[in-house]
MIDOSE-1310 file (N, C-alpha, C; in nm, 2 decimals, decimal comma, always signed):
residues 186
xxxx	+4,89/+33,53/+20,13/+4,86/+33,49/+19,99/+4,81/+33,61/+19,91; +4,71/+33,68/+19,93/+4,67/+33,80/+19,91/+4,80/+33,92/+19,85; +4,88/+33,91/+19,92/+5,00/+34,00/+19,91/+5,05/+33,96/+19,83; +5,08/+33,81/+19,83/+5,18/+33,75/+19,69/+5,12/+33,79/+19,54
xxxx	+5,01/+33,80/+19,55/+4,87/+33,80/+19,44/+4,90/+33,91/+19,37; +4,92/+34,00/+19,46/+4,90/+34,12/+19,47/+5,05/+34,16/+19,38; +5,13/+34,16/+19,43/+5,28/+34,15/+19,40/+5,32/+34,12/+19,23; +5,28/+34,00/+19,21/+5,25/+33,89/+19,10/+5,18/+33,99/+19,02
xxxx	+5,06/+34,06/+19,04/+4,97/+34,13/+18,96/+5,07/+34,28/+18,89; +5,17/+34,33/+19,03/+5,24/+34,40/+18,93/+5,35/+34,39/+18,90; +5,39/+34,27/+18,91/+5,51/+34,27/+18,84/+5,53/+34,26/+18,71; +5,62/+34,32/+18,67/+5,63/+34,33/+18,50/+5,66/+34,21/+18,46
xxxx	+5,84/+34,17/+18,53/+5,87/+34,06/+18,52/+5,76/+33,90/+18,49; +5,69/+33,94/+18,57/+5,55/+33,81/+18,61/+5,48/+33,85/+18,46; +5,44/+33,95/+18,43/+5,37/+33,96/+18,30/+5,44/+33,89/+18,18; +5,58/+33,95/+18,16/+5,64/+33,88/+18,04/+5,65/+33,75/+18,03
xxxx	+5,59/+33,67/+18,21/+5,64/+33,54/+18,15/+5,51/+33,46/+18,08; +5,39/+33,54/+18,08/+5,26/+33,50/+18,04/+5,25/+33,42/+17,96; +5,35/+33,46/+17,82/+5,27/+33,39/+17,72/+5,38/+33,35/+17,65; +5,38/+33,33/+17,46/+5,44/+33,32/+17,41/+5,51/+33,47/+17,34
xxxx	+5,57/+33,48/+17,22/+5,61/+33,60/+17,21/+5,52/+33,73/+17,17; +5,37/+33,68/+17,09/+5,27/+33,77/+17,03/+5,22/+33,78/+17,21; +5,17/+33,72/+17,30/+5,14/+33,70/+17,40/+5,23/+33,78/+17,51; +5,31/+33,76/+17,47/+5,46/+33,86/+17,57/+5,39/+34,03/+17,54
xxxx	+5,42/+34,02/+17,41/+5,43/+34,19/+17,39/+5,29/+34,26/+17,42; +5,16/+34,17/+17,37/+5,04/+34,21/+17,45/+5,03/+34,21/+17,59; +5,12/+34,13/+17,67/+5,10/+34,14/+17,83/+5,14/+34,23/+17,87; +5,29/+34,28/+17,83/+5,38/+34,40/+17,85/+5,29/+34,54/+17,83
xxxx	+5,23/+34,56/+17,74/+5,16/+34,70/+17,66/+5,04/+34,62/+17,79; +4,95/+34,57/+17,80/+4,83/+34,52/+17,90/+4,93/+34,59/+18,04; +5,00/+34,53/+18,09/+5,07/+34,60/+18,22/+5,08/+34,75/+18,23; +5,17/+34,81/+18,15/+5,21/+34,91/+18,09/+5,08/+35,03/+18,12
xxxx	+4,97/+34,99/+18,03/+4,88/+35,09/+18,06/+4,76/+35,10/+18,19; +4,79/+34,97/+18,26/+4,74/+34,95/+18,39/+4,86/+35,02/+18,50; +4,94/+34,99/+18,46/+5,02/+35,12/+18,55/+5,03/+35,26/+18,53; +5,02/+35,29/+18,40/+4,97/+35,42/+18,39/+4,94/+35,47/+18,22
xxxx	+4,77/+35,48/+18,24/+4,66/+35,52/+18,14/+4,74/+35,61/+18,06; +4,84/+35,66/+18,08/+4,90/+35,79/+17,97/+4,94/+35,68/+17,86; +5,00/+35,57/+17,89/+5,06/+35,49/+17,78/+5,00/+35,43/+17,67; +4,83/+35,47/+17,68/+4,70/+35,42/+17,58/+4,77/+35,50/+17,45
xxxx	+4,82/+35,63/+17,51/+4,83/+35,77/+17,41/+4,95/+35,69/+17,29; +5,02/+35,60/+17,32/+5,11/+35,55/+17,22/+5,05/+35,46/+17,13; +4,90/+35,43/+17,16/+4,84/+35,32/+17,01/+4,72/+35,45/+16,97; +4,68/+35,52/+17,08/+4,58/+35,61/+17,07/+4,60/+35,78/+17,10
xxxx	+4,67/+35,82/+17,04/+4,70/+35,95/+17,03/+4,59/+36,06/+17,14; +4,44/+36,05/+17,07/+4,37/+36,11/+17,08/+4,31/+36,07/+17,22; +4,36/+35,98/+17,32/+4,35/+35,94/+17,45/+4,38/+36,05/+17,54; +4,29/+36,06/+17,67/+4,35/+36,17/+17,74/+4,32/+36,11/+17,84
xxxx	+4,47/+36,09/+17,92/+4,44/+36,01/+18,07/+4,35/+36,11/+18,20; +4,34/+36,24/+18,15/+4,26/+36,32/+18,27/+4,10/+36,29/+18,24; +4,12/+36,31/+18,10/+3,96/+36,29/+18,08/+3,89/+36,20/+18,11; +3,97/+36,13/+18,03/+3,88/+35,97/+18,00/+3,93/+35,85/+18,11
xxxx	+3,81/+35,82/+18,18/+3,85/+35,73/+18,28/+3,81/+35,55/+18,22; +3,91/+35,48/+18,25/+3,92/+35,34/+18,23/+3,88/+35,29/+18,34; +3,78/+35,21/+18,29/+3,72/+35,05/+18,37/+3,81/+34,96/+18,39; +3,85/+34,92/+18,25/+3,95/+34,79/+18,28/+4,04/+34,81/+18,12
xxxx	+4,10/+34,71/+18,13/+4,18/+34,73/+18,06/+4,20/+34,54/+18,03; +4,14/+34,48/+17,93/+4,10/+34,32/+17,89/+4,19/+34,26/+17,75; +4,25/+34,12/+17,79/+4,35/+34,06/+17,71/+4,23/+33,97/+17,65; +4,23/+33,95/+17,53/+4,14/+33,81/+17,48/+4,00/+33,84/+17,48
xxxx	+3,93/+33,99/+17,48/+3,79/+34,00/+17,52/+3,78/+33,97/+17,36; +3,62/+33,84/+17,35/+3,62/+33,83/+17,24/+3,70/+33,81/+17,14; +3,84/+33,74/+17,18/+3,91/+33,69/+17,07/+4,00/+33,81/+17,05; +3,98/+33,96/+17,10/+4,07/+34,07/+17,08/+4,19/+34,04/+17,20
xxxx	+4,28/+34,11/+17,10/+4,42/+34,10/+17,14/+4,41/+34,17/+17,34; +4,38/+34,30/+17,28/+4,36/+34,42/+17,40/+4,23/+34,48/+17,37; +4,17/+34,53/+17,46/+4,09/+34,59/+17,48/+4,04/+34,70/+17,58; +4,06/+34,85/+17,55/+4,05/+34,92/+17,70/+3,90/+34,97/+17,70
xxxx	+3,87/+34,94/+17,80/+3,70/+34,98/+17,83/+3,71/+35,15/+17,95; +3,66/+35,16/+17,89/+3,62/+35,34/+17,93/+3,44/+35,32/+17,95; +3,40/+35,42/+18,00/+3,27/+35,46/+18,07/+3,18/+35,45/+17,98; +3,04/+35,40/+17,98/+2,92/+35,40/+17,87/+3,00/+35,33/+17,75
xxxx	+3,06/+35,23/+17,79/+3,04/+35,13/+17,63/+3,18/+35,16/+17,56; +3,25/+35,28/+17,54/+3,32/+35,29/+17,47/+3,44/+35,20/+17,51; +3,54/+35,17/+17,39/+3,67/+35,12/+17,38/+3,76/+35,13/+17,26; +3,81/+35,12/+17,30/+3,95/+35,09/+17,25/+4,02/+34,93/+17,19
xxxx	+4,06/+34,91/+17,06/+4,08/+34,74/+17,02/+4,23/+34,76/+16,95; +4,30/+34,69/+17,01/+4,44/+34,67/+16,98/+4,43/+34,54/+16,95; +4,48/+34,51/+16,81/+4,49/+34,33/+16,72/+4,65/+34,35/+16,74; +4,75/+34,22/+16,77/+4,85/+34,26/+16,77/+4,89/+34,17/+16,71
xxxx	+4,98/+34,15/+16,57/+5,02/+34,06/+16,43/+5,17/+34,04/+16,47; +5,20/+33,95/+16,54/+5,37/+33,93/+16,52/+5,36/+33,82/+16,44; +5,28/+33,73/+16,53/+5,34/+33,57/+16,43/+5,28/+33,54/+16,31; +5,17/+33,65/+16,32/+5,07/+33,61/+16,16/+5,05/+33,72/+16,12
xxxx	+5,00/+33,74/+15,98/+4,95/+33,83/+15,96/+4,81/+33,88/+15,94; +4,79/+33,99/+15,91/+4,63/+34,05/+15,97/+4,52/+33,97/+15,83; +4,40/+33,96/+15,90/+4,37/+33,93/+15,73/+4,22/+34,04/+15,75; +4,14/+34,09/+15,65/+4,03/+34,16/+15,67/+3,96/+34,11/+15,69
xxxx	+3,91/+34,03/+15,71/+3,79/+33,94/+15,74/+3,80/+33,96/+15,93; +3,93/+33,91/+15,97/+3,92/+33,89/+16,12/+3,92/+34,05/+16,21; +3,96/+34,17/+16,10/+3,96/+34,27/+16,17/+3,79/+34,31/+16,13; +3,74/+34,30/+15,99/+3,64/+34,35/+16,06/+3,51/+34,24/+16,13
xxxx	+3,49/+34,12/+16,16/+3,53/+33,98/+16,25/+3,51/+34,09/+16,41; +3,61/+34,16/+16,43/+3,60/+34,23/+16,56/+3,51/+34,36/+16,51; +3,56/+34,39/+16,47/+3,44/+34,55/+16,45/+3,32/+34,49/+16,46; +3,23/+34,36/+16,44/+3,14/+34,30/+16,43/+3,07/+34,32/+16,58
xxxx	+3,23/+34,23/+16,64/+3,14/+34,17/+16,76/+3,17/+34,30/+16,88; +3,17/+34,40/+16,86/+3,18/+34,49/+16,92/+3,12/+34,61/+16,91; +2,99/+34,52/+16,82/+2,89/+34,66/+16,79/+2,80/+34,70/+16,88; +2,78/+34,64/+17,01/+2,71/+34,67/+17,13/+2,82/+34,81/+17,22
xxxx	+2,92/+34,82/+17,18/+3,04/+34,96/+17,21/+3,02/+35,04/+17,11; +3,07/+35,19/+17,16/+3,09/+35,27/+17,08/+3,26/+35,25/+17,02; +3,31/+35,21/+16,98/+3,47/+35,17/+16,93/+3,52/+35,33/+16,89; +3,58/+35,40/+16,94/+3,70/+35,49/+16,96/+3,85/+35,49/+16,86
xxxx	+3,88/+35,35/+16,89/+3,94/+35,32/+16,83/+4,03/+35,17/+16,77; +4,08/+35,18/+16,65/+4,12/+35,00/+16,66/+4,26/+35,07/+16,56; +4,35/+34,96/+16,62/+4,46/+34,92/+16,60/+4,50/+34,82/+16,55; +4,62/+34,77/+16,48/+4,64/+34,65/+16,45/+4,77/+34,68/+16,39
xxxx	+4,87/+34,57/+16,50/+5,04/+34,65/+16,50/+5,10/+34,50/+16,41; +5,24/+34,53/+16,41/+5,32/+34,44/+16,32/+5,44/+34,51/+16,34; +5,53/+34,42/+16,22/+5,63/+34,50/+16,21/+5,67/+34,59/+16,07; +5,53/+34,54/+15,98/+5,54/+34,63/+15,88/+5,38/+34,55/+15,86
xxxx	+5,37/+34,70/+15,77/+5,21/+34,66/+15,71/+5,14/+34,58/+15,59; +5,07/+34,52/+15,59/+5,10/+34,41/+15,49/+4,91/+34,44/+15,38; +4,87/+34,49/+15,47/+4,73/+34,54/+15,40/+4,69/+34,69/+15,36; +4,61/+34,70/+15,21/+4,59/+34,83/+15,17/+4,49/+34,93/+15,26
xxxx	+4,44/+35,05/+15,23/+4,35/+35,10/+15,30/+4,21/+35,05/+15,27; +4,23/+35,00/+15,18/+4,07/+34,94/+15,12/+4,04/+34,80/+15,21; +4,13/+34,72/+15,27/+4,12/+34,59/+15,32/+4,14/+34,63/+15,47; +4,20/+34,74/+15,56/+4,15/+34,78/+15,65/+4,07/+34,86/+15,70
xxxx	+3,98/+34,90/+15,63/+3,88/+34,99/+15,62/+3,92/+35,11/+15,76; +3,85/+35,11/+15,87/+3,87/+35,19/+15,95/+3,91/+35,14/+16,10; +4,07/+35,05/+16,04/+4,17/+35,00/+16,16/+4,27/+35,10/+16,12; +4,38/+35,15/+16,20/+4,49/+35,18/+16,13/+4,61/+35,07/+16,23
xxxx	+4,68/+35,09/+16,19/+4,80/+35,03/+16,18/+4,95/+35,09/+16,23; +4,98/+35,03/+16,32/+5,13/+35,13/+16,40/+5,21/+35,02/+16,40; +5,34/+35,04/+16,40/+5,46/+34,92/+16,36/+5,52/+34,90/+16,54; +5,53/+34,84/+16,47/+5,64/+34,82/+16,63/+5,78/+34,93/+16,67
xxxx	+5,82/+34,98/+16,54/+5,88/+35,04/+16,54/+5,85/+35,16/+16,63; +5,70/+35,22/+16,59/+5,64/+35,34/+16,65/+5,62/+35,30/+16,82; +5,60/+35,16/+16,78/+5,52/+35,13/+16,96/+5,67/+35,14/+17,04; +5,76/+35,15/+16,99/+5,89/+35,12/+17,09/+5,95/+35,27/+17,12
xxxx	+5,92/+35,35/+17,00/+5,95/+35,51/+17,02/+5,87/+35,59/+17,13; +5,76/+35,54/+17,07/+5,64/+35,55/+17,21/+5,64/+35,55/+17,33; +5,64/+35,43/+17,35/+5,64/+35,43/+17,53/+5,80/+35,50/+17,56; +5,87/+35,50/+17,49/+6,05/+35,55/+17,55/+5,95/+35,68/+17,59
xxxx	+5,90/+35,76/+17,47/+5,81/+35,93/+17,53/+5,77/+35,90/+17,58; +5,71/+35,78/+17,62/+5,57/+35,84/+17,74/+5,67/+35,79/+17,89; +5,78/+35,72/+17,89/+5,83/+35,63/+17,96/+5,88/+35,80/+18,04; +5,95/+35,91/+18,00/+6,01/+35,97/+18,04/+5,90/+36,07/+18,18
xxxx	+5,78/+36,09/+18,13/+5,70/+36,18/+18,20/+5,61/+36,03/+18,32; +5,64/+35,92/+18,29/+5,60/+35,77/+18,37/+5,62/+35,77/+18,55; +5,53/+35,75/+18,58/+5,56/+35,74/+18,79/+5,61/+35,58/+18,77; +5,68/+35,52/+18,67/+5,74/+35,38/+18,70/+5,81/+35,41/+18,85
xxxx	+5,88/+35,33/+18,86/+5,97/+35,33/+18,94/+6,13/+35,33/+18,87; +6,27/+35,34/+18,89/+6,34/+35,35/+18,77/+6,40/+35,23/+18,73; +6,36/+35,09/+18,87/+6,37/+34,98/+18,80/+6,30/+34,92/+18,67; +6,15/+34,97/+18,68/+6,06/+34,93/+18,57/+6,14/+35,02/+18,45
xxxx	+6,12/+35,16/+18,48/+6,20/+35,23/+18,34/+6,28/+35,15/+18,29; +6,38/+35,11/+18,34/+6,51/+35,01/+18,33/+6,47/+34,91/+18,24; +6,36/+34,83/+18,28/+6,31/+34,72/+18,24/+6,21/+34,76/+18,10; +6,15/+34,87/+18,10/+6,11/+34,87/+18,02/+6,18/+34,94/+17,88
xxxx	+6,32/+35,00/+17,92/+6,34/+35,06/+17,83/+6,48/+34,94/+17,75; +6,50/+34,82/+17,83/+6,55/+34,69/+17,75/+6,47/+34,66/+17,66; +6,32/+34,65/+17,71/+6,23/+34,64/+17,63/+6,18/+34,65/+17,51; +6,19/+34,79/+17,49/+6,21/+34,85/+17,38/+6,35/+34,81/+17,28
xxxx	+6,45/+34,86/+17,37/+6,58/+34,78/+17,28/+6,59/+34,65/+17,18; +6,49/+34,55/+17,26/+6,47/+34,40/+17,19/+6,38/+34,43/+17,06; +6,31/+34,51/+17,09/+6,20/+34,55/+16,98/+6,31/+34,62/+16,91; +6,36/+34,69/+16,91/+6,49/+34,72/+16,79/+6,56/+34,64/+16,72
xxxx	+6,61/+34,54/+16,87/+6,68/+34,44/+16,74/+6,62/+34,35/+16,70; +6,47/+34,27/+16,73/+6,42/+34,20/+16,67/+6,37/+34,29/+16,49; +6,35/+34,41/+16,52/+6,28/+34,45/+16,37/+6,40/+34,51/+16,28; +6,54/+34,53/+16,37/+6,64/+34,49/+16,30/+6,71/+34,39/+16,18
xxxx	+6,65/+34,26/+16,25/+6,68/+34,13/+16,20/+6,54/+34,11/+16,12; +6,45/+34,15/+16,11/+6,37/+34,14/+16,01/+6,33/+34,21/+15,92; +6,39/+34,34/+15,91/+6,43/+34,39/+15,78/+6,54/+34,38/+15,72; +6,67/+34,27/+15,79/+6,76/+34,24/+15,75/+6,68/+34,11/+15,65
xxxx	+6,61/+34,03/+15,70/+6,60/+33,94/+15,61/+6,48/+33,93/+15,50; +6,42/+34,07/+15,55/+6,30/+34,10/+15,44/+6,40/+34,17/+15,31; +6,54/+34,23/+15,33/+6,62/+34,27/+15,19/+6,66/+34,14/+15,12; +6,75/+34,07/+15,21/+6,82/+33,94/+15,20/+6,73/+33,87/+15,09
xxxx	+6,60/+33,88/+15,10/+6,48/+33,78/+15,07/+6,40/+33,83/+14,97; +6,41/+34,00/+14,95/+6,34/+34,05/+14,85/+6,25/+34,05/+14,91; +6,22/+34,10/+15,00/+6,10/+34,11/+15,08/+5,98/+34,03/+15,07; +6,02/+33,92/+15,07/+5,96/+33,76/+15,08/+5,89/+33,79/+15,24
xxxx	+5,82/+33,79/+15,32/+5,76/+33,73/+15,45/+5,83/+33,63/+15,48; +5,82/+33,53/+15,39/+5,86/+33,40/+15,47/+5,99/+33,33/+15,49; +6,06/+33,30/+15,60/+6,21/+33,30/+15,60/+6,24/+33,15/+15,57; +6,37/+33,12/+15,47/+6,37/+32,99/+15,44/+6,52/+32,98/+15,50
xxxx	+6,57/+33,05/+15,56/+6,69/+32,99/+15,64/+6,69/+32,98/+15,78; +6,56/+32,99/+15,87/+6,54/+32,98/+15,95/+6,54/+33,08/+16,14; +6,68/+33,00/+16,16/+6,71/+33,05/+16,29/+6,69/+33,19/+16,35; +6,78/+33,34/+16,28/+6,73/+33,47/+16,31/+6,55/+33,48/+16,31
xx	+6,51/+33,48/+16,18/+6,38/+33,54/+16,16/+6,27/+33,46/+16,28; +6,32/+33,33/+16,31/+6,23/+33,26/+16,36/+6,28/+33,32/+16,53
């Protein structure tokens, strides 16, 4: 049983089937950097997998998307906006409850950015676009195995054509958010 557990814990496949789609893409990136800490460097630049050692690496801590915990308090907060969008109240809502950490850094992805610098004070913001360019760099220097590369570099591909099909219908729409013909965007 133990072994199955075990198995289950790293399979990627097993991850993606976690959740829904906002849920999908946080389990994938949650895997991803539990298999190897270099891949923080794609929400967190200034990450260095020699230096900085990870505790854990937490889905839902506090209502946060992601969360990577490093030594004495510090972390890392990834908000991740597919199906909604961000509002400032809920990002700084987490900056709040995370004042017992030293916070390093916060994120909060999409597929385009919908708030000024004034309403995200000191979150920044990476598209999906970036997060897909990303891990492909960090995928190449990766101890995956070359079935996960495989897997994760479809991965990325979906993330192409999903942000494909939504700037197809953010022109279509006049860059409306909200899709009134349904099927693609949804």
């Amino acid at each position: 049983m133990t072994e199955a557990i075990e198995k289950l814990k790293n399979s990627l496949t097993y991850q993606m089937s976690l959740g829904g789609r906002e849920l999908f893409h946080s389990n994938v990136w949650c895997w991803l950097m539990k298999q190897d800490s270099a891949f923080i460097r794609v929400f967190f630049p200034s990450f260095d997998p020699e230096k900085d050692k990870v505790e854990s690496i937490q889905r839902e801590w506090l209502n946060m998307d992601l969360v990577i915990k490093l030594a004495n308090q510090k972390i890392y907060i990834i908000e991740n906006k597919l199906k909604s969008l961000p509002y400032p109240e809920q990002l700084q809502k987490y900056t709040n409850q995370a004042k017992d950490c030293q916070i390093l850094g916060k994120v909060y992805t999409g597929v385009c950015d919908t708030l000024t610098k004034e309403e995200r004070k000191d979150w920044n913001f990476i598209s999906y676009s970036d997060i897909a360019e990303g891990i492909e760099k960090q995928l190449e220097n990766s101890p995956l195995s070359n079935e996960q590369k495989a897997q994760i570099r479809e991965y990325c591909s979906n993330i192409r054509c999903m942000i494909a099909i939504v700037n197809h219908e953010l022109k279509s729409s006049e860059n409306r958010l909200i899709n009134s013909s349904g099927k693609e965007l949804n």
